[in-house]
C-alpha positions as CSV (number, residue, x, y, z in Angstrom):
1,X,0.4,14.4,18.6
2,X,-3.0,15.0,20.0
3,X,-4.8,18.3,19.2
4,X,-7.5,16.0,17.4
5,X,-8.4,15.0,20.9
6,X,-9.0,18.4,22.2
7,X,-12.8,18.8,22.9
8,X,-14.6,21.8,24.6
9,X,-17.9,21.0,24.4
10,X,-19.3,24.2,25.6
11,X,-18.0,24.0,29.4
12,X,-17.6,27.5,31.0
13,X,-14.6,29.4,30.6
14,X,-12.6,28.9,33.8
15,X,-10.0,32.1,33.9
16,X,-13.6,33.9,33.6
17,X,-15.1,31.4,36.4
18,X,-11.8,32.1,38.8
19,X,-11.6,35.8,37.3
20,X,-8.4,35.6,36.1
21,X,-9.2,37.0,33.3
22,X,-10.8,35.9,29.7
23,X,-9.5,33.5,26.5
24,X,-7.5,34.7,23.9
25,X,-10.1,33.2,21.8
26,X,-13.5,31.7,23.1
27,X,-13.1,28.6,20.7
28,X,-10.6,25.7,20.7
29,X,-10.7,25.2,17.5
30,X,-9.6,28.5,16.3
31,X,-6.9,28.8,18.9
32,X,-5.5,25.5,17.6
33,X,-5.2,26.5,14.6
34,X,-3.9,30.2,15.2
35,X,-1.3,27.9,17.3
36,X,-0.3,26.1,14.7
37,X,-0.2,28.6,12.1
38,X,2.3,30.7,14.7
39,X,4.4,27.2,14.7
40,X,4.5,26.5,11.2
41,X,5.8,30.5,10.8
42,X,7.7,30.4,14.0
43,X,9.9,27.0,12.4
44,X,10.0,28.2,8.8
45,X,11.8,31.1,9.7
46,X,14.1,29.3,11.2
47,X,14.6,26.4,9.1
48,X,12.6,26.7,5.0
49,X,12.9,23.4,4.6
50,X,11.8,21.8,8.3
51,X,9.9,19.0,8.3
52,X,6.5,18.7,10.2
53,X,4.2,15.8,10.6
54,X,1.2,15.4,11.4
55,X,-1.1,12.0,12.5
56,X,-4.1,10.4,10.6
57,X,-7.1,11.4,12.2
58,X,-6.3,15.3,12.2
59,X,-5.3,15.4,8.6
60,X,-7.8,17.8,7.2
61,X,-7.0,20.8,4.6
62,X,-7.1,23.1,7.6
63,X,-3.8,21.1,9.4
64,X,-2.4,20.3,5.8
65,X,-1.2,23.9,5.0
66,X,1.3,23.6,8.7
67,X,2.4,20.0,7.4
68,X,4.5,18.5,4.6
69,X,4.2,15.2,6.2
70,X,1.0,12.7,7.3
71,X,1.7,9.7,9.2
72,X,-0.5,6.8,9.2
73,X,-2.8,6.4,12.8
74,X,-0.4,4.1,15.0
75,X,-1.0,0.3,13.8
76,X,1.7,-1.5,15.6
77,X,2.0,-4.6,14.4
78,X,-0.6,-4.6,11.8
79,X,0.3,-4.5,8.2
80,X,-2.5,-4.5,6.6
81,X,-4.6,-1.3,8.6
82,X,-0.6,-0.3,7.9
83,X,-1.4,-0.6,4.0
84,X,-5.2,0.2,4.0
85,X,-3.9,3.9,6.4
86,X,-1.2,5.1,4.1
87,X,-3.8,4.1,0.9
88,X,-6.5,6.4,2.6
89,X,-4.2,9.0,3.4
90,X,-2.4,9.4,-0.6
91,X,-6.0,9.4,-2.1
92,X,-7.1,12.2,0.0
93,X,-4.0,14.2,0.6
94,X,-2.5,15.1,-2.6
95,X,1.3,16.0,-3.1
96,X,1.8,15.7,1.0
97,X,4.2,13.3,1.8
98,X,2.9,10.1,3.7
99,X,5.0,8.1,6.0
100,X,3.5,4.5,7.4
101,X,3.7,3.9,10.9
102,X,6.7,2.7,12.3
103,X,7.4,-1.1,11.6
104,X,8.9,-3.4,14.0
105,X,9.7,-7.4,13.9
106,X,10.8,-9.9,15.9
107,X,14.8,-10.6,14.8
108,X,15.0,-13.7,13.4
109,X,11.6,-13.3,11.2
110,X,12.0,-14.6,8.0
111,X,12.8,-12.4,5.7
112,X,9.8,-13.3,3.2
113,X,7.6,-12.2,6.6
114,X,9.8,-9.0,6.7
115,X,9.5,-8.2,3.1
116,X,5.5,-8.7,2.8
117,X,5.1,-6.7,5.7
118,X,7.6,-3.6,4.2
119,X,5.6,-4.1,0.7
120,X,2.3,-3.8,2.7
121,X,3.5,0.0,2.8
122,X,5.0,0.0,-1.0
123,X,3.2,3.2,-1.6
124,X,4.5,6.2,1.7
125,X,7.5,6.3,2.7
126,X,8.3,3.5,5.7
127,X,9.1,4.0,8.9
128,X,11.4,1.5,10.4
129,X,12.2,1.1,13.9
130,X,14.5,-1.8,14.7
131,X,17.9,-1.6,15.3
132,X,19.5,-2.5,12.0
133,X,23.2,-3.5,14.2
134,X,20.9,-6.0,15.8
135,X,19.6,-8.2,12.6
136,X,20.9,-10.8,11.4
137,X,22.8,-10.6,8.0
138,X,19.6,-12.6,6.2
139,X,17.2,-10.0,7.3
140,X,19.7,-6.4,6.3
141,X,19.9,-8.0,3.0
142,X,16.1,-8.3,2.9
143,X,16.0,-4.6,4.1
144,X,18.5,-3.5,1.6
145,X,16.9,-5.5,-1.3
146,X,13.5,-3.5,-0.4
147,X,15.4,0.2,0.0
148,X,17.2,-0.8,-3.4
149,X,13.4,-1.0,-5.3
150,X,11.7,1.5,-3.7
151,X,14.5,4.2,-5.0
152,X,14.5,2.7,-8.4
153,X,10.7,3.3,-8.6
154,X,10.5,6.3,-6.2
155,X,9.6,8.5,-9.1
156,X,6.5,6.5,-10.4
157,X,5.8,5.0,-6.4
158,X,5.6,8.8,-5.2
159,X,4.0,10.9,-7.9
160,X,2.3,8.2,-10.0
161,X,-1.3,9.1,-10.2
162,X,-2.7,6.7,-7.4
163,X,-5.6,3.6,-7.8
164,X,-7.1,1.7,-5.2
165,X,-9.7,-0.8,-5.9
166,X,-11.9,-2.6,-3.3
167,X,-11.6,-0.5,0.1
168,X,-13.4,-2.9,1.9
169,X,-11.5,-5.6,1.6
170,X,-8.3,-3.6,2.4
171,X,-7.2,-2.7,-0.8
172,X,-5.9,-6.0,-2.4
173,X,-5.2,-4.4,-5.6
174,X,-3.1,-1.1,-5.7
175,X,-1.5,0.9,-8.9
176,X,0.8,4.3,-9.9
177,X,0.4,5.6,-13.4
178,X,3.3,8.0,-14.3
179,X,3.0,8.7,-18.0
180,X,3.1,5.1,-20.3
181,X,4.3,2.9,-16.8
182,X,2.3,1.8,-14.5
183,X,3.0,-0.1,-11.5
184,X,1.1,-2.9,-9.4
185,X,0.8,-4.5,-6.3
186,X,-1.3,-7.5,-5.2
187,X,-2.0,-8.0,-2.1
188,X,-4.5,-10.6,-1.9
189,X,-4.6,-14.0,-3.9
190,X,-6.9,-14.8,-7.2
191,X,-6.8,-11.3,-8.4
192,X,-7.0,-11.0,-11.9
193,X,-5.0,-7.6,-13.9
194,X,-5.8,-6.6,-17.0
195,X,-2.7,-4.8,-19.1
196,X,-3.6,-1.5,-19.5
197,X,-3.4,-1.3,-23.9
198,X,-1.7,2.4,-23.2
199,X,1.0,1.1,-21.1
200,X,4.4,0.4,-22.3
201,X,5.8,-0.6,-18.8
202,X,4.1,-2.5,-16.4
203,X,5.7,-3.3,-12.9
204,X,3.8,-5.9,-11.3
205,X,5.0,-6.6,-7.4
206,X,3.5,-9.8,-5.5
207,X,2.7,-8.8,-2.4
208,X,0.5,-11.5,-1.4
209,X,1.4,-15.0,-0.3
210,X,0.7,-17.1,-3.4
211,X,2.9,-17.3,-6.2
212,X,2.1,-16.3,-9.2
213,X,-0.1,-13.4,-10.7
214,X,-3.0,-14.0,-13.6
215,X,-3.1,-11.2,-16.1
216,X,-4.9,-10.6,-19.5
217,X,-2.8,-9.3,-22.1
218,X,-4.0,-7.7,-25.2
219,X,-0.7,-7.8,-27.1
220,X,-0.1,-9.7,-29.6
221,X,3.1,-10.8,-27.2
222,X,4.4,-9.5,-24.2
223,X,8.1,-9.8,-22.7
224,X,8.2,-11.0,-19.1
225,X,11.2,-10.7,-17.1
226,X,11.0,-11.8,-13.9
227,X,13.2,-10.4,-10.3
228,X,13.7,-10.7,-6.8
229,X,13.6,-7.4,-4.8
230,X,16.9,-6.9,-4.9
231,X,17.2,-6.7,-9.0
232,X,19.0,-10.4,-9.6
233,X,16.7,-11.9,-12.8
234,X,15.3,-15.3,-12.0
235,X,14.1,-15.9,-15.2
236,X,12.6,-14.2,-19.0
237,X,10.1,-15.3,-21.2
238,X,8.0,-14.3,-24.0
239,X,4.2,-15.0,-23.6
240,X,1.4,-14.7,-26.3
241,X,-2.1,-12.7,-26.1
242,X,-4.4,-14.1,-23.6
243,X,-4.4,-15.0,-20.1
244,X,-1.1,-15.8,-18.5
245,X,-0.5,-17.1,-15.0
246,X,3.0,-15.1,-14.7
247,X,5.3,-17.5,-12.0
248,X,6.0,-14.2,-10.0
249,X,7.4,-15.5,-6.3
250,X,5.8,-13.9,-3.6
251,X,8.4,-10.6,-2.5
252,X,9.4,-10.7,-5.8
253,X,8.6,-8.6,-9.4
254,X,7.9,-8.9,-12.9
255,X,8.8,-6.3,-15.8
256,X,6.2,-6.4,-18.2
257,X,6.7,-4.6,-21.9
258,X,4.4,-5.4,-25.3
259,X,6.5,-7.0,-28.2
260,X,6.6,-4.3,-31.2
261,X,5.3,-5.8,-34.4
262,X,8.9,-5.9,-36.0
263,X,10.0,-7.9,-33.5
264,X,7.6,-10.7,-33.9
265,X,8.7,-13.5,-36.1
């Protein structure tokens, strides 16, 4: 969990000092990695497909190659360094896996508080750690509804092509490109999208606490179907080019798809 706090800072070797003897190697740094290389080889050999993870702040390309797995630096209670950590970790780490830290809330949290708080980590894998037998039904279902979404987009969610725009203000607008769909979140309020013309998809998740998302369209009419998190419809429309303020719900989804020319009447 540690090695990143492992400092030498020149002191004098003490097996030489006491004359027990001398290092295997006269710098930390190289032992910890000869370490961990002898680990990684070590637990491969007994299990291919083991899984290792590693924190935040020792995630360079050196401690990647003994890793499949980054976690985000602990945040408890925090779910926006929780979002803005797993953000910084996909745009630097390529096709590792990242996990968020573990998420915990109090048991009879709403579950709209539950949900923003899961969808604050839309884009690794989450980490929860309460104890499921001990929530009430309300909050499971909330749980469930976000599991359900994230499989049904793992694909695009996991291996979409990753933007993040405006670090320093924790990332309030984040997208996945997998070939013509691309998906959304917001996460702050007032943040305008624009429909990207080479998209045939577009998911667009509210993760923020106003409802409803303003988007420019540049089709000459665009199908909007609207969801909760748990895939029940709460309502389709068709809107025409321009700006629309789409009535997502906060926790909840919109399907987005351009109207072909032949169905236009």
């Amino acid at each position: 969990d540690f090695i990143d706090q492992m400092h030498l800072f020149g002191r004098k070797d003490p097996m030489e000092e006491t004359g027990l003897g001398e290092r295997d190697s006269h710098s930390l740094e190289a032992a910890i990695d000869h370490l961990l290389d002898e680990l990684y080889t070590e637990l491969r050999a007994i299990r291919e497909d083991v899984l290792i993870e590693f924190r935040q702040f020792y995630c360079g390309p050196a401690a990647r190659r003994c890793c499949n797995i980054l976690r985000a630096q602990d945040c408890p209670g925090d779910q926006f360094q929780n979002r803005m950590r797993t953000i910084d970790l996909r745009l630097i780490s390529t096709q590792t896996a990242i996990h968020s830290d573990m998420m915990i809330w109090n048991s009879q949290e709403k579950p709209v508080v539950i949900l923003r708080q899961l969808l604050n980590t839309l884009f690794s894998v989450p980490q929860i750690s309460v104890r499921l037998a001990d929530l009430p039904e309300e909050s499971r279902l909330a749980l469930a509804a976000y599991l359900k979404f994230t499989r049904e987009y793992r694909e695009i969610l996991q291996r979409g092509r990753l933007h993040a725009r405006h670090p320093e203000q924790c990332y309030p607008l984040v997208s996945c490109t997998l070939g013509d769909e691309t998906l959304i979140a917001v996460y702050a309020e007032n943040q305008f999208i624009e429909f990207p013309l080479c998209c045939r998809k577009l998911v667009l998740v509210n993760a923020s606490c106003r409802d409803g998302i303003l988007l420019r369209s540049g089709f000459p009419a665009t199908t909007v179907r609207i969801f909760e998190l748990s895939g029940r419809m709460l309502r389709e429309e068709t809107y025409p080019y321009g700006v629309l303020d789409i009535p997502v719900p906060s926790t909840s989804y919109a399907i987005l798809e351009p109207v072909s020319s032949s169905g236009l009447s």
